[in-house]
C-alpha positions in Angstrom: -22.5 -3.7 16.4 -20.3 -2.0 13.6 -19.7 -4.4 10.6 -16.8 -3.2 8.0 -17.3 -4.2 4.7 -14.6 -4.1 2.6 -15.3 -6.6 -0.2 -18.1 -7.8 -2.1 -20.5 -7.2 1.0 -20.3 -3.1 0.5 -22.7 -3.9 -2.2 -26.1 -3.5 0.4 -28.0 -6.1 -1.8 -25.5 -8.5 -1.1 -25.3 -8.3 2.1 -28.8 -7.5 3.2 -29.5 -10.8 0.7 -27.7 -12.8 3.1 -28.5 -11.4 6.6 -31.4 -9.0 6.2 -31.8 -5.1 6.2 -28.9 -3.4 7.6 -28.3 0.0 9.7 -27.2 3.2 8.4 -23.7 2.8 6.5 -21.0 5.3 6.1 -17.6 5.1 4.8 -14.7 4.6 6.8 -10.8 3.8 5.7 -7.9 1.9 7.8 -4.5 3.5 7.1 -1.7 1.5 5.7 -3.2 -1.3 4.4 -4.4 -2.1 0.7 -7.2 -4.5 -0.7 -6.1 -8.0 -2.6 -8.3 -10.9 -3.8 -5.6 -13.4 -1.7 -8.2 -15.6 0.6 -9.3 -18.5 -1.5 -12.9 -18.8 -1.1 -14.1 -23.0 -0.9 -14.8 -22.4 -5.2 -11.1 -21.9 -5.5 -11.5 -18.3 -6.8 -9.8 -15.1 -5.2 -11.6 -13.5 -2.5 -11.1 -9.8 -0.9 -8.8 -9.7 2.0 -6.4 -7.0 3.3 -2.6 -6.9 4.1 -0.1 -4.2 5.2 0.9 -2.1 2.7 4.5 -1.0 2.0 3.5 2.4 0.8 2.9 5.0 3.4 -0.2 6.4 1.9 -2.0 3.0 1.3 -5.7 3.1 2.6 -8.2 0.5 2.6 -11.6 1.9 2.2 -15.0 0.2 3.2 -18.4 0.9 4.3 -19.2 0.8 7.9 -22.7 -0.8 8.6 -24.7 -1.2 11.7 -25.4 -4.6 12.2 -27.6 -6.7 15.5 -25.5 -9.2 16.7 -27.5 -12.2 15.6 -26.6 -10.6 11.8 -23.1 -10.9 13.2 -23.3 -14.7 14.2 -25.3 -15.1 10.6 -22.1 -13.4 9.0 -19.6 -15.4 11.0 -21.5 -18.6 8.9 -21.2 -16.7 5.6 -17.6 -15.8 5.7 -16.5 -19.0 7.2 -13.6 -20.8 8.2 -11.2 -19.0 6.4 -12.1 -15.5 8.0 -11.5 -14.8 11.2 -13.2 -11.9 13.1 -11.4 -8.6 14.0 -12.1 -5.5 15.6 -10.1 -2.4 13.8 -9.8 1.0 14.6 -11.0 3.2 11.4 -11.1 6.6 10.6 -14.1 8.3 9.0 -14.9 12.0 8.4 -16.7 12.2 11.7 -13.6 10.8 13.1 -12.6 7.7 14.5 -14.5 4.4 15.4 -14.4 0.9 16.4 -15.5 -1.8 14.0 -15.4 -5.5 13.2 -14.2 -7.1 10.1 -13.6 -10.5 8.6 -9.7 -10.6 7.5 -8.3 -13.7 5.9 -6.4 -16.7 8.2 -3.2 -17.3 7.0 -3.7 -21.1 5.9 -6.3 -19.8 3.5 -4.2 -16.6 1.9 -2.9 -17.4 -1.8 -1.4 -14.1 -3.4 -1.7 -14.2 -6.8 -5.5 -16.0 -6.9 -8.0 -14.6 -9.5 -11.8 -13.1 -8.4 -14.5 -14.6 -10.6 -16.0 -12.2 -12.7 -19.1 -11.4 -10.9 -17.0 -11.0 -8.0 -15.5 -8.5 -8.4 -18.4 -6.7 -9.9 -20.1 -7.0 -7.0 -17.1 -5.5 -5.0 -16.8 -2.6 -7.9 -20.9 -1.6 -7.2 -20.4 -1.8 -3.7 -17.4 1.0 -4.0 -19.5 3.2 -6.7 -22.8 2.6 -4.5 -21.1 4.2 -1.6 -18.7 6.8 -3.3 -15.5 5.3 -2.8 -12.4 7.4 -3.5 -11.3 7.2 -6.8 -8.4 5.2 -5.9 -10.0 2.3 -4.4 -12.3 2.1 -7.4 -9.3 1.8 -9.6 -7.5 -0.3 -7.3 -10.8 -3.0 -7.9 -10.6 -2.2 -11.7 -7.1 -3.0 -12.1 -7.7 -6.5 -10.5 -7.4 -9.3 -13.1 -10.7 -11.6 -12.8 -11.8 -14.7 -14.6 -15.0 -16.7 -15.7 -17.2 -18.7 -12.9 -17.2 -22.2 -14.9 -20.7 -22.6 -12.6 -22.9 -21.0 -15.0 -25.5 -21.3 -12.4 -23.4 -19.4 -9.8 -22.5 -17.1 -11.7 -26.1 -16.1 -13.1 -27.8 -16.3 -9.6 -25.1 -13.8 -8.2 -25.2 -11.9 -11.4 -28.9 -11.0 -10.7 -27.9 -8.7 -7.6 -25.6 -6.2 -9.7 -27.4 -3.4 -10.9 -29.6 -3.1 -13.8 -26.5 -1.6 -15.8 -24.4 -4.7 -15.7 -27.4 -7.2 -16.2 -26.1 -7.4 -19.8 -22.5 -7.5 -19.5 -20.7 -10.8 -19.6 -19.2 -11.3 -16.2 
């Protein structure tokens, strides 16, 4: 199956920390729609999610990855009750495909809710790692993010950024 990630699971650590070693990946955008950090995740932190946009030339760009379903039913448990499961067209350079994504269920959308640091770090690697435009890079930089009162969270998520952010305080 075709998984696009969009969030913090572009970053293959991440993801292949939480359901194993993935397929080949390759970057993929949906048209008029835009990233936000609007689903609140069960820590009460902002988590990615993806709504229509209202300008024309909005894009949401992600990483497609080939996944075996049983990764699929592991990711259904990851993401939760407050994803639900979707299949979207995308468009890539080798033109268009079917994928499925995890997009945020209305009772759990909050615009205006804050990533934790580390978060959006993760989300930020994930982009770089897979040459994201420009654009959706600064889109993730521009995102206001806070500090994960866990310590413990925070340090144990930490440890799957690259070695150039092991120092920074996120």
């Amino acid at each position: 199956m075709l998984y696009f990630a969009y969030g913090s699971n572009m970053c293959r650590q991440r993801l292949e920390a939480r359901i194993g070693a993935c397929g080949v990946a390759v970057s993929a955008y949906l048209d008029g729609y835009r990233l936000c950090f609007q689903k609140r995740g069960k820590d009460g932190s902002g988590k990615c999610d993806f709504s229509l946009s209202a300008e024309l030339t909005s894009r949401l760009y992600g990483v497609v990855y080939e996944l075996e379903l049983a990764q699929i039913n592991q990711l259904d448990a990851f993401e939760g009750a407050g994803y639900r499961r979707v299949e979207l067209q995308l468009n890539t350079i080798e033109g268009p495909l079917l994928a499925c994504a995890y997009q945020g269920v209305d009772e759990w959308l909050e615009p205006g809710l804050k990533p934790y640091a580390w978060y959006k770090a993760l989300v930020l690697q994930g982009a770089r790692e897979h040459d994201l435009p420009d654009t959706q890079v600064e889109q993730i930089l521009k995102a206001e993010s806070m500090a994960d009162p866990d310590l413990e969270r925070s340090a144990r998520n930490r440890m799957l950024l690259e070695p150039l952010w092991a120092g920074l305080p996120i």
